[in-house]
C-alpha positions in Angstrom: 192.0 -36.2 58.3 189.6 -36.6 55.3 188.9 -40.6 55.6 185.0 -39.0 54.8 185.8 -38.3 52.0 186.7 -41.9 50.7 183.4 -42.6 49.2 184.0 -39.5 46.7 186.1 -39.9 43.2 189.2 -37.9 44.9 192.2 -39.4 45.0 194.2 -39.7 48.2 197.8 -38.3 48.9 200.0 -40.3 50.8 200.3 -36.7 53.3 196.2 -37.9 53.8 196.4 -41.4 54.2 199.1 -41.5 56.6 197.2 -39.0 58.6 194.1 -41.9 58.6 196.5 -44.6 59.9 197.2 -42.2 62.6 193.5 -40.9 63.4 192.7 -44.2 63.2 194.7 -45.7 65.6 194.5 -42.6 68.3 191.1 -43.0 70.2 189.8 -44.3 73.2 192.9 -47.5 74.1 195.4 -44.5 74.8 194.1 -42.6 77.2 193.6 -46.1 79.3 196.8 -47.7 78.7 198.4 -46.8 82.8 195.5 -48.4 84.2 195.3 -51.0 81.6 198.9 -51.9 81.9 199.4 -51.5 85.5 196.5 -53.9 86.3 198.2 -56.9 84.5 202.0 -56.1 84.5 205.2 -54.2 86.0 207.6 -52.1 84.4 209.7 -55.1 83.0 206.6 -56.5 81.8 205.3 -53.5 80.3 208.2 -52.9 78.1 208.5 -56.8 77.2 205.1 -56.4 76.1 205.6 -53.1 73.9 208.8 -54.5 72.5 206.6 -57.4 71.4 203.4 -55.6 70.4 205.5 -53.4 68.8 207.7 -55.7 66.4 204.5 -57.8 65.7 202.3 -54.6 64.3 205.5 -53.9 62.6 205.4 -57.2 61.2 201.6 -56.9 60.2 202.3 -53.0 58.8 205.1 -54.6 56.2 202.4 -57.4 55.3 199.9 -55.0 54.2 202.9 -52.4 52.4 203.6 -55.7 50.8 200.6 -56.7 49.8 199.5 -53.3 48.6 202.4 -53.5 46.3 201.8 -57.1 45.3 198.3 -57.0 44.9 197.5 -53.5 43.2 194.2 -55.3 42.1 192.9 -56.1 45.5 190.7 -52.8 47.2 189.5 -52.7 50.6 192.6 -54.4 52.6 191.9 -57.0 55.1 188.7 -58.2 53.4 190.2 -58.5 49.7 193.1 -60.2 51.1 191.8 -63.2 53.4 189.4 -63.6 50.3 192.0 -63.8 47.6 194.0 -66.6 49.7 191.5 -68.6 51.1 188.2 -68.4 49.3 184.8 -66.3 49.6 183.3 -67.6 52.9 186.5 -67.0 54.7 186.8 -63.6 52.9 183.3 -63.0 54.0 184.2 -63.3 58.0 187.2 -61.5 57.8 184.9 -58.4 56.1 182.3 -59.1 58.9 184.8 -59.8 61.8 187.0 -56.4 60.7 183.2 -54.5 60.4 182.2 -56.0 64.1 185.6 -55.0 65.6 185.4 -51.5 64.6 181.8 -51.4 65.4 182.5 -52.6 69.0 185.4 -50.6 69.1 182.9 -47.2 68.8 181.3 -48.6 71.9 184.6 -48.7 74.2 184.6 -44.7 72.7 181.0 -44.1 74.3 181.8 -45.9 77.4 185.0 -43.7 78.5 183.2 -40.5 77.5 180.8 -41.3 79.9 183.1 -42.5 82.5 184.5 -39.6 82.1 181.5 -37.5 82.8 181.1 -39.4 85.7 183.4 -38.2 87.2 181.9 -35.0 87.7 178.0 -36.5 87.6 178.3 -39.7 89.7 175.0 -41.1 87.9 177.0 -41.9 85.0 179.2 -44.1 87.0 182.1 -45.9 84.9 179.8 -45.3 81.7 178.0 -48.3 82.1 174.8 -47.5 84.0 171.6 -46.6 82.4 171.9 -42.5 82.6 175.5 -43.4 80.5 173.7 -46.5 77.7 171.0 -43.6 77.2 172.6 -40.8 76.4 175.6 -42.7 74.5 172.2 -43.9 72.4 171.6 -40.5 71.6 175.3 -40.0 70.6 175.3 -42.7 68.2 172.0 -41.5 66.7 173.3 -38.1 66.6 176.0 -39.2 64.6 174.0 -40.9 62.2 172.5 -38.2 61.0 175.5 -36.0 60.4 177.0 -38.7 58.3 173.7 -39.7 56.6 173.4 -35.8 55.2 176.6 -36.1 53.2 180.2 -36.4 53.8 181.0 -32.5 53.4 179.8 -32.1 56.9 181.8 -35.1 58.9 184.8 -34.2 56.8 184.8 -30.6 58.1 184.6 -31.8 61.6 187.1 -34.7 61.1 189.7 -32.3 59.7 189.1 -30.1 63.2 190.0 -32.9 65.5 192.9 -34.6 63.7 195.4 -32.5 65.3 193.5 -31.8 68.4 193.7 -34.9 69.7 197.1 -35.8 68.9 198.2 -32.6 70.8 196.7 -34.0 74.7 198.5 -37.3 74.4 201.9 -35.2 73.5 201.5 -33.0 76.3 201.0 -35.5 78.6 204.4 -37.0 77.7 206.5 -34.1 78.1 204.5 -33.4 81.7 204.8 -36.5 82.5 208.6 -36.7 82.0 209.3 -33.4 83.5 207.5 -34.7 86.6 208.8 -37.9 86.9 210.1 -39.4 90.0 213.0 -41.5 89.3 212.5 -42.9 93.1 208.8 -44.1 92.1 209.8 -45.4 88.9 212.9 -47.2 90.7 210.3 -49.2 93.2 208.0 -50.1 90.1 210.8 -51.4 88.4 212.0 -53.6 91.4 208.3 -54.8 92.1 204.8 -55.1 91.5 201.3 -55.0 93.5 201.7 -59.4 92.9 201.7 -60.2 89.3 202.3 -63.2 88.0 205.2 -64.6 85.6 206.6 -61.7 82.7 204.7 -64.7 80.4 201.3 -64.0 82.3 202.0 -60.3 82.5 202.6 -60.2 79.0 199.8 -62.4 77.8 197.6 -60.0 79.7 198.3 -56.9 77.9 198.2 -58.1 74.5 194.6 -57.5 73.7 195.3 -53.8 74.6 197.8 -53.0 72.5 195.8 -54.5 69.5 193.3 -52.8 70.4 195.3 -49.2 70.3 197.0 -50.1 67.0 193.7 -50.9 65.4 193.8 -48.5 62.2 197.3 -50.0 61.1 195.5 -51.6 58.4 193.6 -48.1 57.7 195.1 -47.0 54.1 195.0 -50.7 52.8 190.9 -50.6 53.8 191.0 -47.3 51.8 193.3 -48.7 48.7 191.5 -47.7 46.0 191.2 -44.3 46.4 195.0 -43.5 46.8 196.4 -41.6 44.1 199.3 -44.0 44.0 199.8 -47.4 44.8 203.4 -47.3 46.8 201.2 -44.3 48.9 199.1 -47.2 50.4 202.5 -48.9 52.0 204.3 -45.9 53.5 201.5 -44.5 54.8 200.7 -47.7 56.8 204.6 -47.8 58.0 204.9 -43.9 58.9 201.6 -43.9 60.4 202.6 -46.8 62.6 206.1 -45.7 63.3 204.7 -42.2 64.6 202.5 -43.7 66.8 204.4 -46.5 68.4 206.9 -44.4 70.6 204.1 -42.4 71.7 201.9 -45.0 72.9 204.7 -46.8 74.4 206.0 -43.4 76.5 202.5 -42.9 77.7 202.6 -46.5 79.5 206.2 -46.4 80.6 206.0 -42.2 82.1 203.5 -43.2 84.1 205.4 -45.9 86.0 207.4 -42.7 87.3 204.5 -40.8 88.6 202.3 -43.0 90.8 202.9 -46.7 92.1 201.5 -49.5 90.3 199.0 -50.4 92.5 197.8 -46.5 92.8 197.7 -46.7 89.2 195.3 -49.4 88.9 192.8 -48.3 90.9 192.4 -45.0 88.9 189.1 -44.0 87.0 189.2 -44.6 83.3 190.7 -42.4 81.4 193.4 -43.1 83.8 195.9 -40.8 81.9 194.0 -37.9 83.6 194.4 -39.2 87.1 198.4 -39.6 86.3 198.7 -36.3 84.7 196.2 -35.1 88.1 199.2 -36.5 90.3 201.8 -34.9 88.4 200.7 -31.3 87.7 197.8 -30.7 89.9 193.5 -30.7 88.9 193.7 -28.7 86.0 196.0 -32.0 84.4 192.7 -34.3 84.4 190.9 -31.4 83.2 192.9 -30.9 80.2 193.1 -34.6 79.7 189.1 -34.7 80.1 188.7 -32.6 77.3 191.2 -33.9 75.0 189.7 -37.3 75.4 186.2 -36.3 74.1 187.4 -34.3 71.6 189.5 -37.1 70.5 187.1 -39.7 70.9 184.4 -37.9 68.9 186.9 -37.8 66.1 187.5 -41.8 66.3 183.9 -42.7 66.9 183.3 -40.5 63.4 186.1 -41.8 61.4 185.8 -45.6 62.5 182.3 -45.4 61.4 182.5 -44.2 58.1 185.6 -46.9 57.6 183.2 -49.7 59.2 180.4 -48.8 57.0 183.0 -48.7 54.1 184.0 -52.0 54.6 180.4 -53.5 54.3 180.1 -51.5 51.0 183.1 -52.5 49.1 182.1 -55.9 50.4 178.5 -55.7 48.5 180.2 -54.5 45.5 181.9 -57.4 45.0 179.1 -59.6 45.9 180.4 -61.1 49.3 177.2 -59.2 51.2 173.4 -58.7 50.3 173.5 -55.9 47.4 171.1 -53.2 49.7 174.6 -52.6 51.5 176.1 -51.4 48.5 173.4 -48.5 48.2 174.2 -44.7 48.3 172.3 -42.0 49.3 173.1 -38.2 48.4 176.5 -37.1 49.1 177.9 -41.0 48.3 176.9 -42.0 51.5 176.1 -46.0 52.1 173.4 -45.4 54.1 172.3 -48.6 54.8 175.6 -50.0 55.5 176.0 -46.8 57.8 172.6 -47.6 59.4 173.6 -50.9 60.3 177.0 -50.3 61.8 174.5 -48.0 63.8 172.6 -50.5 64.9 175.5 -53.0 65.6 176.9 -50.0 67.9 173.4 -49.3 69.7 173.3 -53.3 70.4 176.5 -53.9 72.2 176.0 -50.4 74.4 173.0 -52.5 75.4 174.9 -55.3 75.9 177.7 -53.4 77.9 174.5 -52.5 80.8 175.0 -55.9 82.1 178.6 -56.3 81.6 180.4 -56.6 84.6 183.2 -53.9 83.5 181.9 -52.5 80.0 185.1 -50.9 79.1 187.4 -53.7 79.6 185.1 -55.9 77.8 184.2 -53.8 74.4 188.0 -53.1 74.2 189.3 -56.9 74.1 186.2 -57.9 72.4 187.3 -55.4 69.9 190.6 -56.6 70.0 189.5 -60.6 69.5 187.0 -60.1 66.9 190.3 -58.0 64.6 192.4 -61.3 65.0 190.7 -63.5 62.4 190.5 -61.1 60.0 194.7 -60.1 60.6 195.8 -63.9 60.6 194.1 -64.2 57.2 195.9 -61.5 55.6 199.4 -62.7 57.1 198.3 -65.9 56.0 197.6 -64.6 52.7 200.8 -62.5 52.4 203.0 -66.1 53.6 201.2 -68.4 50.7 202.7 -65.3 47.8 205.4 -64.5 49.7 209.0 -65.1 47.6 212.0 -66.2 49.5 214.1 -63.9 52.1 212.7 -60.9 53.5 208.7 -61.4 51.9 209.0 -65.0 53.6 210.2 -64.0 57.0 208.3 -61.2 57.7 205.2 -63.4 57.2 206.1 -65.8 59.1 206.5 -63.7 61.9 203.4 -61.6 61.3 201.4 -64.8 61.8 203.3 -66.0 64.3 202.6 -63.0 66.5 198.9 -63.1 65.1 198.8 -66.9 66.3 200.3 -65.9 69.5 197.5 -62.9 70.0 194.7 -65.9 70.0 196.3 -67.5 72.9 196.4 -64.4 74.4 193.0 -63.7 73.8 191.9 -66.6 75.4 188.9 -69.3 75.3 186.0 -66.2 76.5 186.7 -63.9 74.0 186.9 -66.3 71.1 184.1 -68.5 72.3 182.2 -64.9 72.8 183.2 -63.7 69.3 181.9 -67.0 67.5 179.0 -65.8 69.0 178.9 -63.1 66.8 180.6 -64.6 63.8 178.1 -67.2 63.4 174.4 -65.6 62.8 176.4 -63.4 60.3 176.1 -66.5 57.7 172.6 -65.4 57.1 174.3 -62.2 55.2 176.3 -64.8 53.1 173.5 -67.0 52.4 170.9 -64.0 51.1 174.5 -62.7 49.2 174.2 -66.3 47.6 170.7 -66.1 46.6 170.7 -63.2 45.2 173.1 -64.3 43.0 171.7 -67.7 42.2 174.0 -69.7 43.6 174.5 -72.7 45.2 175.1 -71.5 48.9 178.0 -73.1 50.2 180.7 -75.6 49.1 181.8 -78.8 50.9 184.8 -76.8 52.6 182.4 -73.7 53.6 180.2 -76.3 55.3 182.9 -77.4 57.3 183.8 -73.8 58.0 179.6 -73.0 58.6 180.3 -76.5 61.2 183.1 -74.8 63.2 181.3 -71.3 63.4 178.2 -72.6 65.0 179.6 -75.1 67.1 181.8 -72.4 68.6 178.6 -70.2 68.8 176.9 -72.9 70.9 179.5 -73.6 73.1 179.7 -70.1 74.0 176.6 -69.6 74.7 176.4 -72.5 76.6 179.3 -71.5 78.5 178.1 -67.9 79.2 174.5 -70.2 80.6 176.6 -72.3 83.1 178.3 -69.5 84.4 181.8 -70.6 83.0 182.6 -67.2 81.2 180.7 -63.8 81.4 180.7 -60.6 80.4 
């Protein structure tokens, strides 16, 4: 995968872009999905839920093929569209709430690396105790200064894990189908460990599979560096389509390897405890070292597409203009250094959390939502009659139906975040020497901080929490 090389003048090939969609989108969710999914739901849940997750990312994939088509003037994908169709402030969130998902998103990468660890060194405990938050620190650091030298070094490194982490996740499918136990999976079809209704069960799940399908949008955030236009659109839909079944077989297999309620009290990554069951020690070994490898890829390419995101956004004036600085090599440093900091603050965070996987995976899930419904929403105001029309509607549908899902903490928590980000938009406004917001932006400013307060408030009294 060569999504480091974005921020050069060479054009992307649609062989290229498709392989960013699917480096993006394989990371850290996958190799937790048995747990995940067996915590909240059974098998008839599970595959509700994928059936749904499935069509609705569909939905969303088509959106941004059509928009890429549509809208051959509009670079950088999610941003460019929520600001096209509903003005700069909005556009402005959507670029800060895509940055802060994928920023957040690193973090869930840093967690299970350690978590895995700890499993052979017990002080690094489920990757959230202080051994774990010190050395991810230095990770992230480390990082930093391999992308900060130039691009020609991450890309080297990027095009060595592409394929090796596909490869674990494949392997662990075929295992994990030879070794299945039609009796198990028979007695996790029929029952559960007490979930609640399929509605509950499904509700529960949906912030996961957002949160493994994050990197959808990958070729549209990349749009103007692909060769050809139509290469922005099938690469998002091949990308997705190669992943789906995957992800999906990962969750179901499992069902016919271990009991449900066995499942969900494995150590993240649970895949290596399934595969452990299934084919003996060396299976969580293997797994082990597929996830870090794999991981380390992710963590590496969602930076550079985070940082990319704040740099295309300064370019067109939406953030302060020091983001839109380059270093040698083409690097946005500072926009580099603060998804860096973003990253080091939420580990920090994550030390008092009271399970720091779960919550930097839906918080990265939540804080992707805004910035998707805008797009949809975007793609439904142009859309022409017939197919356009309904696939909109049913990519913000979905979209609409992921906020419920989500939940009153996680949006309350991710107005949190959205809010002090207006203080970007405000110095963007001054440096420009304009007024710095419009009657509808102060109504939008209203909303934001009010949410901020009440979550904050509510994370005070003790009604939500980390």
């Amino acid at each position: 995968m060569t999504a480091t090389e974005t921020t050069t003048t060479q054009k992307l090939t649609l062989l290229t872009m498709t392989s960013m969609v699917v480096g993006g989108m394989v990371g850290a969710g996958v190799f937790s999905l048995p747990r995940r999914f067996a915590e909240e739901t059974g098998v008839i849940g599970a595959l509700i839920a994928w059936t749904i997750a499935g069509a609705g990312m569909l939905m969303l994939a088509f959106v941004f093929q059509t928009l890429a088509l549509r809208k051959p003037d509009l670079d950088a994908g999610v941003y460019a569209y929520a600001k096209a169709g509903f003005g700069e402030y909005l556009g402005f969130f959507s670029a800060f709430g895509y940055w802060a998902s994928a920023c957040v998103g690193n973090v869930t990468y840093w967690v299970l690396i350690m978590s895995t660890l700890g499993a052979v060194v017990p002080a690094f405990g489920d990757g959230d105790t202080l051994l774990s938050v010190l050395c991810s620190t230095a990770g992230v650091w480390l990082f930093f200064t391999l992308v900060q030298r130039g691009v020609k070094d991450a890309a080297v490194l990027n095009r060595i894990v592409t394929i090796a982490k596909v490869v674990p996740i494949i392997v662990f499918v075929l295992l994990a189908l030879f070794a299945l136990d039609p009796a198990v999976f028979a007695d996790n079809l029929r029952g559960g460990v007490g979930y609640g209704s399929l509605f509950e069960q499904v509700k529960g799940t949906m912030l996961v599979t957002v949160f493994v399908f994050l990197g959808v949008e990958g070729a549209s955030v990349y749009s103007r560096h692909a060769a050809r236009r139509q290469d922005v659109g099938r690469a998002t839909i091949l990308g997705f389509l190669s992943v789906f079944a995957v992800f999906a077989s990962v969750t179901i297999v499992s069902y016919g390897i271990l009991p449900a309620r066995e499942i969900a009290l494995l150590r993240q990554p649970s895949m290596g405890g399934v595969l452990e069951a299934a084919v003996g020690s060396w299976g969580m070994v293997f797994v082990s070292v597929g996830l870090v490898v794999s991981v380390l890829g992710a963590y590496l390419a969602w930076t550079l597409m985070a940082a990319e995101v704040l740099y295309v956004a300064a370019k067109d004036d939406d953030m302060p203009r020091f983001l839109g600085r380059t270093r040698r090599g083409d690097v946005p440093f500072n926009a580099l250094l603060l998804t860096s900091v973003l990253v080091q603050v939420v580990l920090v965070v994550t030390y008092f959390s009271e399970d720091a996987f779960n919550f930097a995976l839906d918080l990265t899930s939540a804080l992707s939502l805004i910035p998707f419904l805008l797009a949809a929403g975007y793609a439904l105001r142009i859309a022409g009659r017939g197919r356009e029309m309904v696939v909109a509607l049913l990519a913000v549908a979905y979209t609409i139906f992921l906020l419920v899902a989500a939940g009153p903490k996680f949006l309350l928590v991710s107005f949190i975040v959205y809010a002090p980000a207006t203080l970007l938009f405000v110095k963007a406004r001054r440096e420009q020497g304009r007024r710095l917001f419009t009657g509808r932006e102060l109504v939008i400013l209203a909303v934001s901080v009010a949410g901020a307060v009440a979550g904050i408030t509510a994370l005070a009294a003790g009604w939500i929490s980390i």
